[in-house]
Structure formats: C-alpha cells, structure tokens
N, CA, C and O of each residue as an XYZ file, in Angstrom:
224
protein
N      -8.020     -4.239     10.482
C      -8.585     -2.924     10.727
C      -7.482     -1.890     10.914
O      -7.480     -0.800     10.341
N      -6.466     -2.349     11.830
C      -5.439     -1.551     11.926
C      -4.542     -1.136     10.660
O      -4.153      0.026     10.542
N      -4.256     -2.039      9.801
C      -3.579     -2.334      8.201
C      -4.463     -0.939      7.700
O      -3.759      0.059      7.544
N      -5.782     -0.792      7.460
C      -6.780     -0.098      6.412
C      -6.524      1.190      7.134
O      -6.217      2.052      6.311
N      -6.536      1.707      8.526
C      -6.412      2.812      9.475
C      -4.971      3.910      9.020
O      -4.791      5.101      8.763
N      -4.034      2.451      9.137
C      -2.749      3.063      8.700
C      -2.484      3.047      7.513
O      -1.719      3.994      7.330
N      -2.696      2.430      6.411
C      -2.637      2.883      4.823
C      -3.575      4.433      4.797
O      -3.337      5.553      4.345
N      -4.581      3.896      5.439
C      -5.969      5.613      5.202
C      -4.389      6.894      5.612
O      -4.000      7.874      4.976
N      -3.828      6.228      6.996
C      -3.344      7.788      7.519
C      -1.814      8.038      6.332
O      -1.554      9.173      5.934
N      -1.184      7.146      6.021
C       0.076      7.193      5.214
C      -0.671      7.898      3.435
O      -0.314      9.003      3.026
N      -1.249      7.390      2.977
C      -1.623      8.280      1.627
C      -2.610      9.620      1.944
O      -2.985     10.233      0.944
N      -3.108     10.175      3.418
C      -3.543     11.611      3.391
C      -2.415     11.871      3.798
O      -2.215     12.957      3.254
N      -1.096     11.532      4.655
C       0.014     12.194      4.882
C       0.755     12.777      3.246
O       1.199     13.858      2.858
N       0.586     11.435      2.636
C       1.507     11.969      1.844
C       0.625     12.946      0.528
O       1.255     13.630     -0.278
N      -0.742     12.850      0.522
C      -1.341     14.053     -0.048
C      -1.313     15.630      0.396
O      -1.229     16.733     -0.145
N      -1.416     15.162      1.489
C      -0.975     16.788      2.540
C       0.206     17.277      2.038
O       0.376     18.410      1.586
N       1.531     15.837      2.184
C       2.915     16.511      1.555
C       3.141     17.345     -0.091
O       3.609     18.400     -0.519
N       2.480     16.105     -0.618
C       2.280     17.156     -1.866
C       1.519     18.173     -1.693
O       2.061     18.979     -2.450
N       0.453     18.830     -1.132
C      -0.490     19.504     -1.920
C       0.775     21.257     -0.851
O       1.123     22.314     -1.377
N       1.102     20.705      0.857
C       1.979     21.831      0.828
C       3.691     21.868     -0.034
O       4.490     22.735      0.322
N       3.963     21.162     -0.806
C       5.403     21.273     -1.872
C       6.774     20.332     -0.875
O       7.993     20.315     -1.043
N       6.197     19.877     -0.200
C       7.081     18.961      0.599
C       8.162     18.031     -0.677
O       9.366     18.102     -0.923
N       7.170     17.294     -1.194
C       7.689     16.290     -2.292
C       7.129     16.716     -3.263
O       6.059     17.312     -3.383
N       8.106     16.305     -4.197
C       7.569     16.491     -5.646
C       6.519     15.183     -6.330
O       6.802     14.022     -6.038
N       5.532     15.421     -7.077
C       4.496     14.695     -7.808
C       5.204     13.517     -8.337
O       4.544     12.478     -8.370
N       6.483     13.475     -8.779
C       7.331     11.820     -8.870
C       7.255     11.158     -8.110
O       6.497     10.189     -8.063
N       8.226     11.598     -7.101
C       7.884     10.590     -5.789
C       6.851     10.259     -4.852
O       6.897      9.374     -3.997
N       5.950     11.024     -5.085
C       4.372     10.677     -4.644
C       4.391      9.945     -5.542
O       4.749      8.834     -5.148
N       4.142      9.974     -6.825
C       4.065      8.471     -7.770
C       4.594      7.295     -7.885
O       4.106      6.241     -8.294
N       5.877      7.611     -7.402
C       6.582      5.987     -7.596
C       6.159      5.681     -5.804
O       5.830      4.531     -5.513
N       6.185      6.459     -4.993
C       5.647      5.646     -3.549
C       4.536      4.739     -3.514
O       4.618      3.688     -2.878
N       3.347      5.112     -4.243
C       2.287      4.819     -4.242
C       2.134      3.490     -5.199
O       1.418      2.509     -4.998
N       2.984      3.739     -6.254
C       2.927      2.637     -7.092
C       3.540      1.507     -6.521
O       2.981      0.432     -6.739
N       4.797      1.507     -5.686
C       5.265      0.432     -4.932
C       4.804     -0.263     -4.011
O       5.291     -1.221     -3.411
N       3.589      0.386     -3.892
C       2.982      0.518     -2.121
C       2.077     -0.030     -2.674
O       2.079     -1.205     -2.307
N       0.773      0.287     -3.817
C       0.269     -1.099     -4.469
C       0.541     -2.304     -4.782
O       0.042     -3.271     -4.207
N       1.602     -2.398     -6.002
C       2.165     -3.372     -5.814
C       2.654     -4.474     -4.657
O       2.362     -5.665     -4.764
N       3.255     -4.062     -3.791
C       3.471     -4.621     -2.583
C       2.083     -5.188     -2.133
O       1.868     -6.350     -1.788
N       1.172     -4.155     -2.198
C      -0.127     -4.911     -1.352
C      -0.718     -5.843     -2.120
O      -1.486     -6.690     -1.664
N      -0.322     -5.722     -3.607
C      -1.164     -6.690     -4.217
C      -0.528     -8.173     -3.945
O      -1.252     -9.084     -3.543
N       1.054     -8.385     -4.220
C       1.975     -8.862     -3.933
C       1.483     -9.604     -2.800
O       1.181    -10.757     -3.111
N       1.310     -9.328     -1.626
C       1.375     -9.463     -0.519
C       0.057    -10.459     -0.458
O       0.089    -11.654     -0.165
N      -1.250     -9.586     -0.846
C      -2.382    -10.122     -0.609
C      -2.450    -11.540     -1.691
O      -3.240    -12.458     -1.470
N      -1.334    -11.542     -3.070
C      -1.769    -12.584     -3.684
C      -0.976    -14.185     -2.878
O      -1.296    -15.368     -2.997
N       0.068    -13.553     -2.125
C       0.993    -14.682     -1.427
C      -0.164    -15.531     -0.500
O      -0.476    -16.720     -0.561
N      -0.705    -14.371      0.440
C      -1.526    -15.028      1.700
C      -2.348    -15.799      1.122
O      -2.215    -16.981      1.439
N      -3.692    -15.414     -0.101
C      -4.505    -16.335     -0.402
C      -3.632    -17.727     -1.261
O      -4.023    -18.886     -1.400
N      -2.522    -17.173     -1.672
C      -1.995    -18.555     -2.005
C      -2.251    -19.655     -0.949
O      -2.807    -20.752     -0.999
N      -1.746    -19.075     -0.147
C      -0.861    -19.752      1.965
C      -2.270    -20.253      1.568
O      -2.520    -21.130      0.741
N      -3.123    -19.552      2.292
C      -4.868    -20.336      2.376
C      -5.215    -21.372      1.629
O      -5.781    -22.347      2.124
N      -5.030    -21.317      0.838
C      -5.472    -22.169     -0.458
C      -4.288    -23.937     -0.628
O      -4.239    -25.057     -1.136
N      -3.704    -23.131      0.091
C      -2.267    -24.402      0.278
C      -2.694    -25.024      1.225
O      -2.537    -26.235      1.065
N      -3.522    -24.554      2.839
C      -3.966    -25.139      3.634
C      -5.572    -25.564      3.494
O      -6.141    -26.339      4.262
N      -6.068    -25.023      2.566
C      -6.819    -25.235      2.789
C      -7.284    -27.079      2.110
O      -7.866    -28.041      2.610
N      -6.548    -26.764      0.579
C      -6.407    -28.275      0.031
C      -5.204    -29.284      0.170
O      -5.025    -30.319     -0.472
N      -4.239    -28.606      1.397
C      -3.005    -30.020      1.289
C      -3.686    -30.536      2.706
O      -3.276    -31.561      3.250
C-alpha cells in the first residue's frame, strides 16, 4: 500500500515538474521509463522467488 502511495506521489511530483518547466520532457521520459522497467524487473524476480518456494 505504501509502494502504490509513493509511486502515486513521485509521478504527480514529477508531472507538476514538468507542467511548471522544472525539467525538460526527456528526462521526464527516460525517468519514467527506468522506473517501469525496474518495477517490472523487480515484480518479475519476486514471483520468480514465489514460485521457487513454492515448488522446491
């Protein structure tokens, strides 16, 4: 719950940053794209883990 709270508050931060000219529209793009990745990354490791305990 806390994970979904703080992703929600980190991508309206960084929409706020773009929309007042803080950052430029690149690096809002490559942040976001890393920041998926990572989560996908992340989320495909754990259900691995599960799946390792669940059948060894």
């Amino acid at each position: 719950m806390i994970e979904v709270i703080g992703g929600g508050l980190v991508l309206i931060g960084i929409a706020y940053a773009e929309n007042k000219g803080w950052v430029d529209k690149e690096s809002v793009s490559f942040v976001l794209n890393v920041g998926m990745q990572a989560g996908v990354c992340a989320s495909m490791f754990y259900f691995l883990h599960k799946l390792s305990v669940l059948f060894l």
